[in-house]
N, CA and C of each residue as an Amber inpcrd file, in Angstrom:
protein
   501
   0.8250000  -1.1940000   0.0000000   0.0000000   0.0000000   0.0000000
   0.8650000   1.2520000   0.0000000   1.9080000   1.2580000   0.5060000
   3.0860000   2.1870000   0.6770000   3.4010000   2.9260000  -0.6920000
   4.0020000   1.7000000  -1.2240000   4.3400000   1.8140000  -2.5690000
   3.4460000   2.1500000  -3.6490000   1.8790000   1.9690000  -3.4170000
   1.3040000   2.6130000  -4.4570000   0.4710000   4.0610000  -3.8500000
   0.4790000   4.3050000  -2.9140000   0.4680000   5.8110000  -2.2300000
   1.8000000   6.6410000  -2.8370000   2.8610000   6.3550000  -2.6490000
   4.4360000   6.7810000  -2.7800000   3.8250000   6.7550000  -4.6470000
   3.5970000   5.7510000  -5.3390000   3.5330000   6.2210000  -6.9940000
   2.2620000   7.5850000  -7.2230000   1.5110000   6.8650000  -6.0180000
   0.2460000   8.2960000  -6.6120000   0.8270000   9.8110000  -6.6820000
   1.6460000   9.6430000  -5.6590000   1.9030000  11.2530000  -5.0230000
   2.9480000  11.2270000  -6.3220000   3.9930000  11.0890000  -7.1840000
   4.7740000  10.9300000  -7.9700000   3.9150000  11.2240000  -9.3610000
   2.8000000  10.4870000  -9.4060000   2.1290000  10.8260000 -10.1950000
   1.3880000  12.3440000 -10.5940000   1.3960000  13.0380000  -9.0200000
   0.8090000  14.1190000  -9.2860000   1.5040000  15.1960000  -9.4210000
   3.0200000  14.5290000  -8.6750000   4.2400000  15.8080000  -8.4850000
   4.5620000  16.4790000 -10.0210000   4.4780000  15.3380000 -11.3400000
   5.1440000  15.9770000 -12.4090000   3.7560000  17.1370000 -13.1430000
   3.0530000  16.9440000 -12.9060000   1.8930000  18.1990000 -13.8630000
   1.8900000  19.1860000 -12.6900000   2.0780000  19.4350000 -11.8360000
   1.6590000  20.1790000 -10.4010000   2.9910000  21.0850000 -10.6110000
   4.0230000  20.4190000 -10.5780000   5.7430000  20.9210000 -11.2150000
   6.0840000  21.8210000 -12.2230000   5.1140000  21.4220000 -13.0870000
   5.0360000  22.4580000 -14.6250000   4.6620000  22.9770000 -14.7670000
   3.4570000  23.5110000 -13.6020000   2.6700000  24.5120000 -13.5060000
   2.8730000  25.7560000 -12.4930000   3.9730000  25.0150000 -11.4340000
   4.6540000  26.0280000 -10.3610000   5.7620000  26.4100000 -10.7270000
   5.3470000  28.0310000 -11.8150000   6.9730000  28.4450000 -12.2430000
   7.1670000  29.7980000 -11.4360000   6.5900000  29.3740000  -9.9920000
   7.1910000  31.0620000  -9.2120000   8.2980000  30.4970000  -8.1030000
   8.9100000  29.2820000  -8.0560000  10.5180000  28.9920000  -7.5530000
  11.2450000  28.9350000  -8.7500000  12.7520000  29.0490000  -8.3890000
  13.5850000  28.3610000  -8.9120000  13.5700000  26.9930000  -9.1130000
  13.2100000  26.2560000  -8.8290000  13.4400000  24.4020000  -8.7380000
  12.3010000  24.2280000  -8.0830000  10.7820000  24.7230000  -8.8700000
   9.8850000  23.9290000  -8.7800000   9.3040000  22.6910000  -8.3430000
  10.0750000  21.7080000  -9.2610000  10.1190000  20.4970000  -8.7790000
  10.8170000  20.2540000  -7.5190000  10.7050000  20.5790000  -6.9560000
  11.7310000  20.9730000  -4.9180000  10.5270000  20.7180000  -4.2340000
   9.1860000  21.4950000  -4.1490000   8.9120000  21.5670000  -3.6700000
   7.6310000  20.4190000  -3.3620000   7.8820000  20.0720000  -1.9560000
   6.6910000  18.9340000  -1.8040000   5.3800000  18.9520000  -2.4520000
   5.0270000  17.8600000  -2.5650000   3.3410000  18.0110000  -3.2890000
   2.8040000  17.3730000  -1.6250000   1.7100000  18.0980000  -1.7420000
   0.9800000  17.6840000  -0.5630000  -1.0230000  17.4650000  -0.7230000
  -1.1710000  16.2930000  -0.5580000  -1.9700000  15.8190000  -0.8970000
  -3.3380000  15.3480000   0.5260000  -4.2850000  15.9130000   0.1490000
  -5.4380000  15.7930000   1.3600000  -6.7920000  14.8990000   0.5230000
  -6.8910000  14.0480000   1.0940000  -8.3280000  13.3470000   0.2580000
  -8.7830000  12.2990000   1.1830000 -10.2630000  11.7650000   1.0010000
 -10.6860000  10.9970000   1.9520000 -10.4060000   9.6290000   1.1410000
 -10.1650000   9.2990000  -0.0480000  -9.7230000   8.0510000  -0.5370000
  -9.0500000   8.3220000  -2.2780000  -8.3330000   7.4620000  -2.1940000
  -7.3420000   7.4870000  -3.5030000  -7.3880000   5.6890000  -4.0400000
  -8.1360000   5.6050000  -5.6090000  -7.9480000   4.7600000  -6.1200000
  -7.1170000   4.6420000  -7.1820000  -5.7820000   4.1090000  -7.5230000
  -4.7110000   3.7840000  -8.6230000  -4.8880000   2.8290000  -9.2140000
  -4.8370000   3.0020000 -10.6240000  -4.5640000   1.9470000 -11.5170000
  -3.5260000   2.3070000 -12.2620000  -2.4420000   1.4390000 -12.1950000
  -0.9510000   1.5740000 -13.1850000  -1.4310000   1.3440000 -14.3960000
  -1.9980000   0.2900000 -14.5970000  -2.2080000  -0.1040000 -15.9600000
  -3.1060000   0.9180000 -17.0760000  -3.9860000   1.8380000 -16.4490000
  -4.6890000   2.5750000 -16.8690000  -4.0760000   3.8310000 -17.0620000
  -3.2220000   3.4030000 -16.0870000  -2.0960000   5.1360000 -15.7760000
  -3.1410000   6.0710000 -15.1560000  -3.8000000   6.3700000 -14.2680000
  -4.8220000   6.3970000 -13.4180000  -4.2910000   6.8530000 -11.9290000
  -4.5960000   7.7950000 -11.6180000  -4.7530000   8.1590000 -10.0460000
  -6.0150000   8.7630000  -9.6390000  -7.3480000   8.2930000  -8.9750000
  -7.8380000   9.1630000  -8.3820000  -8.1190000   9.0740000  -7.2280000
  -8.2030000  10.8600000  -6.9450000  -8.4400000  11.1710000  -5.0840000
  -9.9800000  11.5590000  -5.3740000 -10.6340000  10.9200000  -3.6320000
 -11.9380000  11.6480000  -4.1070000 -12.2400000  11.8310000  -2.9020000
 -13.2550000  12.5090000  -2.3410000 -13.5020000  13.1790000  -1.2380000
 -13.1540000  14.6780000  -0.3810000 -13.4920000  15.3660000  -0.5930000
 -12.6980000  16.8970000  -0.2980000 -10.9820000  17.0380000  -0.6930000
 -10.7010000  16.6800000  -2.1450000  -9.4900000  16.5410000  -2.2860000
  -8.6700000  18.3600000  -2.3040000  -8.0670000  18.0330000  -1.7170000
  -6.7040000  19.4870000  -1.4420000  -5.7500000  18.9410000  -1.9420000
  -4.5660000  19.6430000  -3.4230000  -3.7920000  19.1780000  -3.6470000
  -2.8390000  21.0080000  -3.9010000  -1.5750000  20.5870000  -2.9140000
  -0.6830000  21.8350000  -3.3370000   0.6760000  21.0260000  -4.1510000
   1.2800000  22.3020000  -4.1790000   2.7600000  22.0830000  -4.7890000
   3.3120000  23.6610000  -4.8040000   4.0570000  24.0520000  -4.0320000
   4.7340000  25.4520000  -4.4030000   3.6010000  26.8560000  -4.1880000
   3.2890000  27.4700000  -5.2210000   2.3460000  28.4980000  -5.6720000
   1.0620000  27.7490000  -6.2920000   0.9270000  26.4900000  -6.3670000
  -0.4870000  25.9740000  -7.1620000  -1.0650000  25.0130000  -6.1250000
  -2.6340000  25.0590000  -6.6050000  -3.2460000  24.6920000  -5.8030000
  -4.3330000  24.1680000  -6.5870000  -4.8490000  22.4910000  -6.4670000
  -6.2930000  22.5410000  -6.9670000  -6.9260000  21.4290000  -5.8770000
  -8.2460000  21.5990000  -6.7080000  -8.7510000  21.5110000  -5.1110000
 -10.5930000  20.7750000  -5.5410000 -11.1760000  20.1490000  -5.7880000
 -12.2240000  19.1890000  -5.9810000 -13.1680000  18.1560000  -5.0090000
 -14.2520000  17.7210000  -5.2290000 -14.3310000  16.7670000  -4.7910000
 -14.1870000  15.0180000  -4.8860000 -13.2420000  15.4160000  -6.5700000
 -12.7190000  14.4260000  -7.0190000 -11.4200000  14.7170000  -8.1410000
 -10.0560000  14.3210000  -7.9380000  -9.4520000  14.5700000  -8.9380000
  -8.4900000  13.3360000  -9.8120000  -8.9510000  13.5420000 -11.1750000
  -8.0050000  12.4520000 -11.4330000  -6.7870000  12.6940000 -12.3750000
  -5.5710000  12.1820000 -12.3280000  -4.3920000  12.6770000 -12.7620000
  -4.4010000  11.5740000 -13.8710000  -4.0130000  11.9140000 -15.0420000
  -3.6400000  10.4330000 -16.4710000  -2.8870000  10.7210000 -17.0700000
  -1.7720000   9.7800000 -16.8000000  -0.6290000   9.6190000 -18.1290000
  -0.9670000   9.1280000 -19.7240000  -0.1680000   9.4790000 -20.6100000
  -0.3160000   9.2670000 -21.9900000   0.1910000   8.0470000 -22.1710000
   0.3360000   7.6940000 -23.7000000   0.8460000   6.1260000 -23.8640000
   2.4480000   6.4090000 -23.6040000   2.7970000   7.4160000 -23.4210000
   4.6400000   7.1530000 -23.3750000   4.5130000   6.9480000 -21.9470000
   3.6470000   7.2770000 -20.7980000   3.6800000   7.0710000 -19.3250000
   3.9530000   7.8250000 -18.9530000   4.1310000   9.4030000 -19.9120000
   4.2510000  10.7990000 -19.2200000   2.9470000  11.2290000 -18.5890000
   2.7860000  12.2100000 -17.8250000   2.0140000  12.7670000 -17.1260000
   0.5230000  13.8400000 -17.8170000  -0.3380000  13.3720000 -18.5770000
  -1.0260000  14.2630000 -19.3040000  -1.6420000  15.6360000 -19.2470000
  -2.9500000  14.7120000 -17.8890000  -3.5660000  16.0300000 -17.5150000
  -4.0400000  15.5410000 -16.1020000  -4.7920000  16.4360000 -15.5680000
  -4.9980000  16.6720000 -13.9500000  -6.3360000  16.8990000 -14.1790000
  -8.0660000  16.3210000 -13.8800000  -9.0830000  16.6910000 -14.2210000
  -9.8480000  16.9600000 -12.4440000 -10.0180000  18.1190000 -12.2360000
 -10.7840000  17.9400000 -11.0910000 -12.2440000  18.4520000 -11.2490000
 -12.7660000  17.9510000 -10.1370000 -14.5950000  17.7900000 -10.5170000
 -15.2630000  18.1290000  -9.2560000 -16.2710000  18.9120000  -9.1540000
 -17.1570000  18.9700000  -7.6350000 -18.2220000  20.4580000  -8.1210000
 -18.5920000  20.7580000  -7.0480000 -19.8260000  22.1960000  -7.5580000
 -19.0090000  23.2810000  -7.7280000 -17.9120000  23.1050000  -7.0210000
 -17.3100000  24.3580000  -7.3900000 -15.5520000  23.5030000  -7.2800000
 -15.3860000  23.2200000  -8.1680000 -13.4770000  22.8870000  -8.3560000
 -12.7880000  23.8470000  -8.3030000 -11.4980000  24.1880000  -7.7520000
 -10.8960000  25.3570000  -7.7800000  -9.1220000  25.0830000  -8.2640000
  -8.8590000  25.9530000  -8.9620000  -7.7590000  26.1460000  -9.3940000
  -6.9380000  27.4650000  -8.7450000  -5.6540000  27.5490000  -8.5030000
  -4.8900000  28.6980000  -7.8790000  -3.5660000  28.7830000  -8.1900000
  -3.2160000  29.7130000  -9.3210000  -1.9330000  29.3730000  -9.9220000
  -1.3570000  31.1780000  -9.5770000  -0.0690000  30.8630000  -8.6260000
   0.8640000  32.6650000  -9.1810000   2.2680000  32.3360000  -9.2150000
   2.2680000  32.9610000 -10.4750000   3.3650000  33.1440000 -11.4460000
   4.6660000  34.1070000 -11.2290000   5.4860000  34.2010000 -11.3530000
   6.4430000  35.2000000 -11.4200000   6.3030000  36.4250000 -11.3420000
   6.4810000  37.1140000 -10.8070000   6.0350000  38.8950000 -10.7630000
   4.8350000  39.2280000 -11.0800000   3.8000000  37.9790000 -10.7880000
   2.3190000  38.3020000 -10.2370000   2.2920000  38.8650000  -8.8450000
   1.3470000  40.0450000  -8.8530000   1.2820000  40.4300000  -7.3010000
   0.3300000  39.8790000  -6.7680000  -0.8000000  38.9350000  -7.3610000
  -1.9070000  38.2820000  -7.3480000  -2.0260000  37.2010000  -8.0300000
  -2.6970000  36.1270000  -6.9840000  -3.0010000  34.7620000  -8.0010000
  -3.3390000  34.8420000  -9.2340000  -3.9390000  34.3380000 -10.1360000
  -4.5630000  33.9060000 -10.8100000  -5.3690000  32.7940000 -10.3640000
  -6.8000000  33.1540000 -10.3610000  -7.8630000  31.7540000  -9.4170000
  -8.8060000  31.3800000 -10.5970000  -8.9480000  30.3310000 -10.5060000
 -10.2930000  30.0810000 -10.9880000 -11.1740000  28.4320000 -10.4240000
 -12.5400000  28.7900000 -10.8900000 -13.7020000  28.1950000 -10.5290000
 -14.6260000  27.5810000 -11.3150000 -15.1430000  26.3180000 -11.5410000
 -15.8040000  25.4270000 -12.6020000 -16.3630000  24.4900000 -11.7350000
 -17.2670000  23.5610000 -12.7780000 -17.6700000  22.1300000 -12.1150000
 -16.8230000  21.1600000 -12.3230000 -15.9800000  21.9120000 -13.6530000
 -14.9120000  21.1570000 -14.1850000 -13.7200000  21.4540000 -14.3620000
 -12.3430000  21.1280000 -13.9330000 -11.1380000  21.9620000 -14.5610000
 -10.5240000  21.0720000 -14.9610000 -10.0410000  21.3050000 -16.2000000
  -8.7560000  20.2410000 -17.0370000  -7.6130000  21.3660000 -17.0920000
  -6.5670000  20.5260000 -16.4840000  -4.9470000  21.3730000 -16.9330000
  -4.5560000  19.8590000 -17.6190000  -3.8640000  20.9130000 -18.7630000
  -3.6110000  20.0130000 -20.0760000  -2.1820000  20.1610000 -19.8170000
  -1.0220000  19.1660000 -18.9860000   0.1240000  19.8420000 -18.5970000
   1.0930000  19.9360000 -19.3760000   1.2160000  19.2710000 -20.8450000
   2.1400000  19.5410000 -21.7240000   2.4770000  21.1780000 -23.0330000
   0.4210000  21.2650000 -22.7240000   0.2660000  22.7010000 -23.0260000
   0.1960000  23.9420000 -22.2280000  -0.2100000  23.5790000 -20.8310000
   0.4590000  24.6950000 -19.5700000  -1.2190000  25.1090000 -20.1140000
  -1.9620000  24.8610000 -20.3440000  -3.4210000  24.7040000 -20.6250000
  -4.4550000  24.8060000 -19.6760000  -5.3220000  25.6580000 -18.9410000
  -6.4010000  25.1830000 -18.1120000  -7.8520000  25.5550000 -18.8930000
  -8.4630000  24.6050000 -18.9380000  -9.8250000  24.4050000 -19.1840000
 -10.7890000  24.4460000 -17.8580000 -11.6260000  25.4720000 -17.7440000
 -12.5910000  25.7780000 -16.9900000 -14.0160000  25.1680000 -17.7100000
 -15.0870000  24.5530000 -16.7240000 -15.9950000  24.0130000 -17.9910000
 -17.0010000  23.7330000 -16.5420000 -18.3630000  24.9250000 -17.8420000
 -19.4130000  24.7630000 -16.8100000 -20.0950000  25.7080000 -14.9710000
 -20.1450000  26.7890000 -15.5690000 -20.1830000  27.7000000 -14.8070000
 -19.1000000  28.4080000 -14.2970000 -17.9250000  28.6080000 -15.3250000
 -16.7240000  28.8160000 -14.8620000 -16.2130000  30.3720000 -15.1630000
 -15.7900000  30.9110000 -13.6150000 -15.0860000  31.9950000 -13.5240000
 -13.6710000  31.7360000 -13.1680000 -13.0910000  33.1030000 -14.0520000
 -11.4910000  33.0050000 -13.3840000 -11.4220000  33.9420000 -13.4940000
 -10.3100000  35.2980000 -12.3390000 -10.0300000  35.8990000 -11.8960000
  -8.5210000  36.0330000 -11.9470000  -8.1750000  37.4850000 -12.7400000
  -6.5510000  37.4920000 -12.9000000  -6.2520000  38.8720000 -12.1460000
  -5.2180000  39.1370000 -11.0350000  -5.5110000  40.6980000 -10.7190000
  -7.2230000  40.9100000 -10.2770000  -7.1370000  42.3080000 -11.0940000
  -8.4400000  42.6440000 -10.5390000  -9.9260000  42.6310000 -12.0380000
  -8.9760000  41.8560000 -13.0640000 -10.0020000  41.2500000 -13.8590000
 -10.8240000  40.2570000 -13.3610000 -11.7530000  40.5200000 -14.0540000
 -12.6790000  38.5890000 -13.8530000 -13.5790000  38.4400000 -14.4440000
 -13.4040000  37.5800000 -15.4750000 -14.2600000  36.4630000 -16.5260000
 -15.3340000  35.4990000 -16.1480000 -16.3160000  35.6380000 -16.0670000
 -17.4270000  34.0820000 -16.2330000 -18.0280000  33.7840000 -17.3900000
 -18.4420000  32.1860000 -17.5830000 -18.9790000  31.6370000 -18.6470000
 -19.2890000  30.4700000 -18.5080000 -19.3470000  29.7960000 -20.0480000
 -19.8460000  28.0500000 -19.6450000 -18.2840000  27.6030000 -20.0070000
 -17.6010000  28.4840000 -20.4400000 -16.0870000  27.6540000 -20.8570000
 -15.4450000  28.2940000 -21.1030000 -14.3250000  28.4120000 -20.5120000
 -13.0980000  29.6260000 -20.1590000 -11.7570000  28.2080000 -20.4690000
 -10.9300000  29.1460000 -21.1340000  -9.2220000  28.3780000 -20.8810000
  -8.4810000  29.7340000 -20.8960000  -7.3740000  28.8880000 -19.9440000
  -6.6900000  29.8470000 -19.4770000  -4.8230000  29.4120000 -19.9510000
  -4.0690000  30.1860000 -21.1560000  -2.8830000  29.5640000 -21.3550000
  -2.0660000  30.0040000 -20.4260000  -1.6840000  29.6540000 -19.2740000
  -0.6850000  30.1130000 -18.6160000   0.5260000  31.2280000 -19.0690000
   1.4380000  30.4050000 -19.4560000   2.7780000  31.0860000 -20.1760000
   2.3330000  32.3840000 -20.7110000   1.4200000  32.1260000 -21.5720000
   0.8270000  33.4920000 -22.4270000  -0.0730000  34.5280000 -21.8380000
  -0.1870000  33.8250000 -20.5620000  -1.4770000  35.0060000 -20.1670000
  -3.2190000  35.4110000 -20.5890000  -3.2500000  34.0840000 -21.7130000
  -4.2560000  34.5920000 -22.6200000  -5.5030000  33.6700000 -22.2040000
  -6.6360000  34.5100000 -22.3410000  -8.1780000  33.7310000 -21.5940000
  -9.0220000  33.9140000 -22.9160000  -9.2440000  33.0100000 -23.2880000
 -10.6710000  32.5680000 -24.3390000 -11.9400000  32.2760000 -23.8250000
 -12.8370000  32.4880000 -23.6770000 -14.7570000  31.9080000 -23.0490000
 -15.2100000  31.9630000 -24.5510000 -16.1110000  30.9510000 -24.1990000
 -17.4560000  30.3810000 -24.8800000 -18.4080000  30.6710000 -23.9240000
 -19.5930000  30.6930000 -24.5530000 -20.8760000  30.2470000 -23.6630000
 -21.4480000  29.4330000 -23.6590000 -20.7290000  28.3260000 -24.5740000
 -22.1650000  26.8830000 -25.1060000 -20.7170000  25.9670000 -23.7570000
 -21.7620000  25.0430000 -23.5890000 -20.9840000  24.0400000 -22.5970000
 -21.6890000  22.9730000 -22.8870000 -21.2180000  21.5350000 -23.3640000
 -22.2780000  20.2440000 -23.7550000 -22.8940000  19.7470000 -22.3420000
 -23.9910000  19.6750000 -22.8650000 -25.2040000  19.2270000 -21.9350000
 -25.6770000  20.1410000 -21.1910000 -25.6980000  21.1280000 -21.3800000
 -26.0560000  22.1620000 -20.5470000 -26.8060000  23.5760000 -21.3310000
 -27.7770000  24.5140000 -20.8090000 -27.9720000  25.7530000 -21.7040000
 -26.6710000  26.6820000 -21.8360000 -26.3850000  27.2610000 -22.5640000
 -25.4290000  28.3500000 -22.6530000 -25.6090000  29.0720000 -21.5930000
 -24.1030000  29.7610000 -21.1600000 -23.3710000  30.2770000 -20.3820000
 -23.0180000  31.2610000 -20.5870000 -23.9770000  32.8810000 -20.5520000
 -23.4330000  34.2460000 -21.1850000 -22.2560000  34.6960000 -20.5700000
 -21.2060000  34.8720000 -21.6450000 -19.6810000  35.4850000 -21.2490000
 -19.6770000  36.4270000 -20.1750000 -19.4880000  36.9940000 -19.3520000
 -19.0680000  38.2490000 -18.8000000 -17.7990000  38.5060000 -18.4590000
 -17.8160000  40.1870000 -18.3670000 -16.2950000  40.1760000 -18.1240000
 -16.4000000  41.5600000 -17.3160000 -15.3830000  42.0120000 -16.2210000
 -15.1360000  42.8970000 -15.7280000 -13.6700000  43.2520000 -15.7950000
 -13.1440000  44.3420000 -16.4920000 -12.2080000  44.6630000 -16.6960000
 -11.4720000  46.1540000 -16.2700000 -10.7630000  45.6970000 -15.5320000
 -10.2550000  47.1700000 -14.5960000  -9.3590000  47.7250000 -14.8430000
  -9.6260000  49.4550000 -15.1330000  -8.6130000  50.4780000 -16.3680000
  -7.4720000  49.9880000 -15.1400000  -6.4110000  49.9290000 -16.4190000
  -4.9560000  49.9970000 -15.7840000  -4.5500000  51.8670000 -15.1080000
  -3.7290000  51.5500000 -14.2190000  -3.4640000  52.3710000 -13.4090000
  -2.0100000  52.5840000 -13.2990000
């Protein structure tokens, strides 16, 4: 049981790593993991936590009532999907004076594209901007936020946006 607790947490350290670029040596810093149960499958390449899951690393933070981490066919680390009424994401970056947060039923970080997908009542908040919709992504590196309002299975999600004159 050791040993596949010890792979889960390994599993989550490398996408959690690529997304905490406000150290030097990112990957340094512990991943720390809170959940009321964690089911692994190697073969599936599969980790999930479910139950009030809290997951840090550095400056990032996500946070669900279920999250599951999946490797690709090379056994690299893909994406990180967390799920609950309100999933939360918390990423700050380098000479951010403020997080970057955001909020969905759904969040996908796509970790090879530094990618977050908000989906389904989803706001995110940069500074003292802030976006809602049915589907927001957020490219990290670039800074750049796209919304939709259509979200599948659901009625559309009118964009809003509040945007605060620079100063």
């Amino acid at each position: 049981m050791k040993a596949l607790l010890y792979t889960a947490l390994i599993a989550l350290a490398v996408p959690l790593s690529a997304a905490a670029q406000s150290s030097p040596t990112p990957g340094q810093a512990p991943v720390e993991v809170e959940a009321d149960r964690l089911d692994l499958d190697q073969r599936a390449g599969t980790a999930i936590y479910s139950g009030n899951v809290d997951i840090r690393q550095g400056e990032m933070q996500l946070r669900g009532e279920r999250v599951e981490i999946h490797r690709n066919d090379a056994g690299e680390l893909s994406r990180a999907i967390s799920t609950g009424e309100r999933a939360y994401l918390r990423h700050q970056a380098d000479g951010q004076d403020a997080p970057t947060e955001g909020w969905a039923r759904r969040i996908i970080y796509h970790v090879a594209e530094r990618r977050v997908e908000l989906i389904d009542q989803a706001e995110l908040t940069q500074r003292d901007d802030r976006f809602t919709g049915g589907r927001l992504e957020y490219f990290i590196d670039r800074e750049v936020i796209q919304a939709r309002s259509d979200v599948e299975g659901s009625e559309p999600q009118r964009i809003r946006m509040t945007l605060q004159p620079a100063q």
